[in-house]
C-alpha positions in Angstrom: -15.9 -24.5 -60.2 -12.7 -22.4 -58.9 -11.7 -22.2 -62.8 -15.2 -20.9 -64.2 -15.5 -18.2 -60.9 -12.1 -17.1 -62.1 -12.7 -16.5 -66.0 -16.4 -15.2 -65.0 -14.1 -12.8 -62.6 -12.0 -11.5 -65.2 -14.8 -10.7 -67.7 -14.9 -6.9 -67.6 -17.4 -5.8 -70.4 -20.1 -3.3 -70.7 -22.7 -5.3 -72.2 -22.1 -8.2 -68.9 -23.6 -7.7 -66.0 -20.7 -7.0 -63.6 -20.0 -10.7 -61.4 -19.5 -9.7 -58.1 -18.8 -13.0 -55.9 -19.2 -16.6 -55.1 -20.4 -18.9 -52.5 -19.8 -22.3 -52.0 -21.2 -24.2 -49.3 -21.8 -28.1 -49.2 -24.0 -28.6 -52.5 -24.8 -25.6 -52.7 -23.0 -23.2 -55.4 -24.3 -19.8 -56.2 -23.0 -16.8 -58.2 -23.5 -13.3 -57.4 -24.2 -10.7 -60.2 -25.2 -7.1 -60.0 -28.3 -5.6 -59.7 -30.4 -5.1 -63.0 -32.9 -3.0 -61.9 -34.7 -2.7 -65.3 -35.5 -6.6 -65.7 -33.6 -8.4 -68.3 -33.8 -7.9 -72.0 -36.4 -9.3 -72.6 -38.6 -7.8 -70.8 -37.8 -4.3 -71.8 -37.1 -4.8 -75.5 -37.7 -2.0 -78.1 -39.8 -2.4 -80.8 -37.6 0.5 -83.3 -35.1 -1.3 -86.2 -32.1 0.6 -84.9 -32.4 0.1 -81.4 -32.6 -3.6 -81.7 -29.6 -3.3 -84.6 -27.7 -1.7 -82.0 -28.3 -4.6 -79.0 -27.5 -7.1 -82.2 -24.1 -5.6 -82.1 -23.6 -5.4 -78.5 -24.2 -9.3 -78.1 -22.0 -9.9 -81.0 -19.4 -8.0 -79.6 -20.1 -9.7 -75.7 -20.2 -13.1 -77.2 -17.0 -12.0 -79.2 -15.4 -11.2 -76.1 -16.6 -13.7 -74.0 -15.3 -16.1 -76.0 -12.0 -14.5 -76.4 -11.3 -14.2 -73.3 -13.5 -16.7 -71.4 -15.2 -20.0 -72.6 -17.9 -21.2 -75.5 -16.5 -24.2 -73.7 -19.3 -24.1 -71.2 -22.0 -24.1 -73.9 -20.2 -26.4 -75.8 -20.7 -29.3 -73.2 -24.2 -28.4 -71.8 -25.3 -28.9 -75.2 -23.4 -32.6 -75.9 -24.8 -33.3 -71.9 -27.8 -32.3 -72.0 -27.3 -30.7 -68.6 -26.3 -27.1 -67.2 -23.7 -26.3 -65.7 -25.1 -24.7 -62.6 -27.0 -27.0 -60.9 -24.6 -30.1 -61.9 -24.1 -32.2 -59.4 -22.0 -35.7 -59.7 -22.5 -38.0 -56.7 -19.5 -39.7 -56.5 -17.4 -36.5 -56.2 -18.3 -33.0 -55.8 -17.5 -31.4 -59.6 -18.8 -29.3 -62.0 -20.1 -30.3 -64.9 -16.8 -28.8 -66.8 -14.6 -31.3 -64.1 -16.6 -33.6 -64.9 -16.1 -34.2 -68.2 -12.2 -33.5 -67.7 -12.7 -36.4 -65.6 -14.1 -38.4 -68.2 -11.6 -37.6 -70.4 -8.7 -38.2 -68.9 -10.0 -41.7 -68.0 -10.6 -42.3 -71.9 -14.5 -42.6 -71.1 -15.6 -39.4 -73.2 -18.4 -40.5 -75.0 -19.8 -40.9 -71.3 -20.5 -37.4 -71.1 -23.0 -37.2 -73.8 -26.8 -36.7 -73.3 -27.3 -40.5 -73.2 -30.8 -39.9 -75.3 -28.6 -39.2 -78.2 -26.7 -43.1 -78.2 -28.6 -44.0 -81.5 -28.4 -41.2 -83.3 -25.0 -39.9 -82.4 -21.7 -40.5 -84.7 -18.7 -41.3 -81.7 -16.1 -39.6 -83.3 -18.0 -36.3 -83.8 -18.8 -36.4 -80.5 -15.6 -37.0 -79.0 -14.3 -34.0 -81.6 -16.7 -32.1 -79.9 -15.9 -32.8 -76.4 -12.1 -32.0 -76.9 -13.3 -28.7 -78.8 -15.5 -27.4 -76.3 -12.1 -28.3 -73.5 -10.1 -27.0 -75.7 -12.3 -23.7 -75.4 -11.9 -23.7 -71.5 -7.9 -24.1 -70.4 -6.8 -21.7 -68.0 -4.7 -20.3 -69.5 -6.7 -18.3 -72.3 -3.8 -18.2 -74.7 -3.8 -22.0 -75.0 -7.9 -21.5 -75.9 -8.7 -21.6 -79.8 -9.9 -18.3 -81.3 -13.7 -18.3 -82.3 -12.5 -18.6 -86.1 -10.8 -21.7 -85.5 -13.8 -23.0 -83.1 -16.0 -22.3 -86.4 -13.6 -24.3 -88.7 -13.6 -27.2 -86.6 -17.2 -27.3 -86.1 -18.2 -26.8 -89.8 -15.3 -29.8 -90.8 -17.5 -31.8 -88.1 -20.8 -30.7 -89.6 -19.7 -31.2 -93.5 -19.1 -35.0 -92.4 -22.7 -35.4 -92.1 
């Protein structure tokens, strides 16, 4: 968890809500995010063709930047798990989803990871492609990550297999 509190930390953006802190406390993990005091998005949307152009754009650009300087990585492996990340809880050993499947991988057991509802329709070596991508999106160090053009190539030569 100490490496997604950190990149969530360094996210500075003003389309993010601003991450204030963390607790951790047994199995119990919670993140702590400014106030919204006008309800999320959804809940306030507005129905005129340049307002919603504009919030188009500021997503694309948050997304842009999250990925730049954070992790699609995340997303990435919830979607081959089938599970969140918050809320993950392994228990043989206290890790995050994201340690988990570092755990996985460095033991060669990969294809472990995946949403075990997918075993008869999934191709193994797209799978595994997909699990190194989506670590590959979350080193520490974000100048070792991919950029989000390079993510997109690699996905789209997994998806032209098909």
């Amino acid at each position: 968890m100490r490496v997604e509190v950190v990149l969530i930390a360094k996210l500075q953006h003003r389309n993010l809500v601003r991450f204030l802190g963390y607790c951790v406390e047994g199995e119990e993990k919670m993140l702590v995010y400014e106030y919204m005091p006008n309800k999320s998005l959804d809940a306030t949307i507005i129905f005129y063709w340049d307002m919603r152009l504009k919030i188009v754009f500021g997503i694309a650009r948050g997304l842009l930047y999250m990925h730049e300087d954070s992790s699609l990585g995340v997303v990435v492996l919830e979607i081959i798990s089938g599970k969140r990340n918050t809320g993950f809880y392994q228990a043989d050993n206290e890790l995050s989803l994201l340690g988990y499947a570092w755990l996985l991988w460095k033991e060669g057991k990969a294809l472990e990871f995946m949403d075990q509802t997918l075993c008869q329709t999934c191709n193994a070596d797209e799978c595994l492609k997909c699990v190194v991508m989506g670590l590959f999106c979350l080193q520490e160090d974000p100048n070792e990550c991919p950029t989000m053009s390079n993510v997109v190539f690699c996905i789209f030569c997994i998806v032209q297999q098909l």
